[in-house]
N, C-alpha and C positions, 0 to 999 in steps of 0.2 A: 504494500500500500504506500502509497505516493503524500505528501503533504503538500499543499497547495495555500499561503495567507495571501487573499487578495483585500487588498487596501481603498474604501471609496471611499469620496468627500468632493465637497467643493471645490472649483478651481483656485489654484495657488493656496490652498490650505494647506502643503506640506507630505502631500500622499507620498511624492516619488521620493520624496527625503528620507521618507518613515520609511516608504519601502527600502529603498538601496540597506537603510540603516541594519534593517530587520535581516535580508538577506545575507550581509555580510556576517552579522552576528550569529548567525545559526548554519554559517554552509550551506545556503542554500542558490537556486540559480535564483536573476532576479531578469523579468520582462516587461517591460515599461509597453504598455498595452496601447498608451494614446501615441508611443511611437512607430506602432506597429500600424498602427490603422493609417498613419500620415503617410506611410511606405508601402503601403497597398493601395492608397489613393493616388498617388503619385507614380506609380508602377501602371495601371490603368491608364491613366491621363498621358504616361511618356509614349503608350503601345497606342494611344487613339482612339481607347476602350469609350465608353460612356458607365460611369463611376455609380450609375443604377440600374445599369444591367449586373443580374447575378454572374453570370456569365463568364463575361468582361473581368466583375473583380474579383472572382476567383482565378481566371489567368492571370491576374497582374498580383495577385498574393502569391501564386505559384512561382512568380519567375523571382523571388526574394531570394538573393545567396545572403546570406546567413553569415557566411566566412569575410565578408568584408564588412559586415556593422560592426 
């Protein structure tokens, strides 16, 4: 079984802070989730997708290398 803390609040309230802070403290990975979403929107928009086809942004979430963020 996997553990999983996800961190919600309002903007600029200090979530990714608490998070990074959390992860480091316990070994665990940490995923900044509002920057995953800007890099699938923008992965769509570079390919000429339309960002409300499912489609679309599921190719442009699939072509994310990983190895270079």
């Amino acid at each position: 079984m996997s553990i999983v803390i996800a961190v919600d609040g309002t903007a600029a309230s200090g979530k990714g802070t608490l998070a990074k802070k959390l992860a480091a403290h316990f070994g665990f990975a940490h995923l900044d989730s509002g920057a995953l979403y800007r890099l699938s929107a923008f992965s769509v928009l570079k390919a000429k997708g339309d960002p409300k086809n499912e489609v679309d942004a599921l190719r442009g979430a699939q072509t994310i290398d990983f190895n270079l963020a």
